[in-house]
C-alpha positions in Angstrom: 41.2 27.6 -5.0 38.8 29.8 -6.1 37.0 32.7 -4.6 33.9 30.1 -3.0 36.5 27.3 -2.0 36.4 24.4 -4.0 35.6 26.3 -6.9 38.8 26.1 -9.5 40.2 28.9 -11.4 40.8 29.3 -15.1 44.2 29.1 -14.4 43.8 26.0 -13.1 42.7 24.5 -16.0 38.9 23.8 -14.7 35.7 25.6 -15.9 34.9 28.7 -15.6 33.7 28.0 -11.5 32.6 24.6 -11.4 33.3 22.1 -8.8 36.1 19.5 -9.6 34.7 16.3 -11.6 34.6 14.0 -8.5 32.6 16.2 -6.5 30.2 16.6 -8.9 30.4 12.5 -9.5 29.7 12.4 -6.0 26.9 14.4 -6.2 24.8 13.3 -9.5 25.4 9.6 -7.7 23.5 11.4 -4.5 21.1 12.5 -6.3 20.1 9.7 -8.4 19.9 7.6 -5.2 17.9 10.0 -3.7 15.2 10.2 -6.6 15.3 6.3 -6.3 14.3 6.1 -2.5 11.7 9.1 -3.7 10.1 7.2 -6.3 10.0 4.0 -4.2 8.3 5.5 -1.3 5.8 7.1 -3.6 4.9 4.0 -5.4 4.3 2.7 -2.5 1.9 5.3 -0.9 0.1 5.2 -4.3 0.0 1.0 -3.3 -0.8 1.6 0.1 -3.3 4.6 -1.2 -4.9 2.6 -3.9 -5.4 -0.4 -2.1 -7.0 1.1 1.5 -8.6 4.3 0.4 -11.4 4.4 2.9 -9.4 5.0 5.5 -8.0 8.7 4.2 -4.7 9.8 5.7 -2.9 7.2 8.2 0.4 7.1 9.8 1.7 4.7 7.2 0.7 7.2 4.3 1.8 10.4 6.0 5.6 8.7 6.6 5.3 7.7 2.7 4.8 10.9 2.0 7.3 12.9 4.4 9.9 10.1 3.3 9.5 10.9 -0.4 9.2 14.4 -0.3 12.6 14.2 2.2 14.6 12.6 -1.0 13.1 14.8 -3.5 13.7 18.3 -1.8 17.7 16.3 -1.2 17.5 15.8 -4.8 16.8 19.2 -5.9 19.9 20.5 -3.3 22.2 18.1 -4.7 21.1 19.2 -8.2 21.1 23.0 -7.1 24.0 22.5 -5.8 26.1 21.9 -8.7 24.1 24.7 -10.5 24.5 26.9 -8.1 28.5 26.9 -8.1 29.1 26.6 -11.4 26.9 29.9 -12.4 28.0 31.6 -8.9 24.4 32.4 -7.7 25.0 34.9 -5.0 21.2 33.6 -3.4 23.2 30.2 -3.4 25.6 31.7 -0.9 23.1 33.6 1.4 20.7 32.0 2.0 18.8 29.6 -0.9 21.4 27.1 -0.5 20.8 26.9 3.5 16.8 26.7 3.4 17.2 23.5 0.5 20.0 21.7 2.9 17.9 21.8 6.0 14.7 21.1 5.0 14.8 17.5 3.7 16.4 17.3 7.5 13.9 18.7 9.6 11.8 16.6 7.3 13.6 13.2 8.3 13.7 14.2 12.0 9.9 14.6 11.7 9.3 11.2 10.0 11.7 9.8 12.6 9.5 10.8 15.1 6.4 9.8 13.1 7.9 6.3 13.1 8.4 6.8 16.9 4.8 7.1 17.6 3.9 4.1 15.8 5.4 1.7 18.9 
């Protein structure tokens, strides 16, 4: 165990601070099915966009939108993330890392709600 936790040691054989190779499995397979659901829900607002454009912003194109920028901002953590540990930012461990895990979050409660208001 290293100084941050799951971080391994030279003497342990690892790299100098990186996360052990399933974890970081783990989280490149995250992240690619996050910037999947991102991409899908912004083809489809550029659809939904494209094809009803006189309307301007609806319901239906604001939760595209929240939904996709919800994957992308859990795509950059889970990229950040292995980043982060494996150069030891100390902004990772005060604060940086914090703001990018909560805000896809507070992002999907709001387009929860969003969805809510639709029945």
């Amino acid at each position: 165990m290293g100084r941050y936790g799951l971080l391994r040691d030279d003497a342990h054989g690892g790299g100098v601070g990186c996360l052990p190779l399933p974890i970081i499995a783990a989280e490149t397979a995250l992240a690619v099915i996050d910037a999947a659901i991102a991409a899908a829900a912004f083809v489809q607002l550029a659809r939904i966009h494209r094809h009803n454009q006189q309307h301007g912003w609806t319901r239906q194109k604001i939760f595209h939108l929240m939904i996709g920028l919800c994957n992308t901002v859990f795509l950059a953590y889970f990229i950040s993330t292995i980043i982060a540990t494996c150069q030891r930012w100390v902004c990772w461990v005060h604060g940086c890392g914090f703001v990018l895990m909560a805000s896809p979050q507070i992002l999907l409660i709001a387009s929860f709600l969003l969805l809510l208001s639709f029945w």
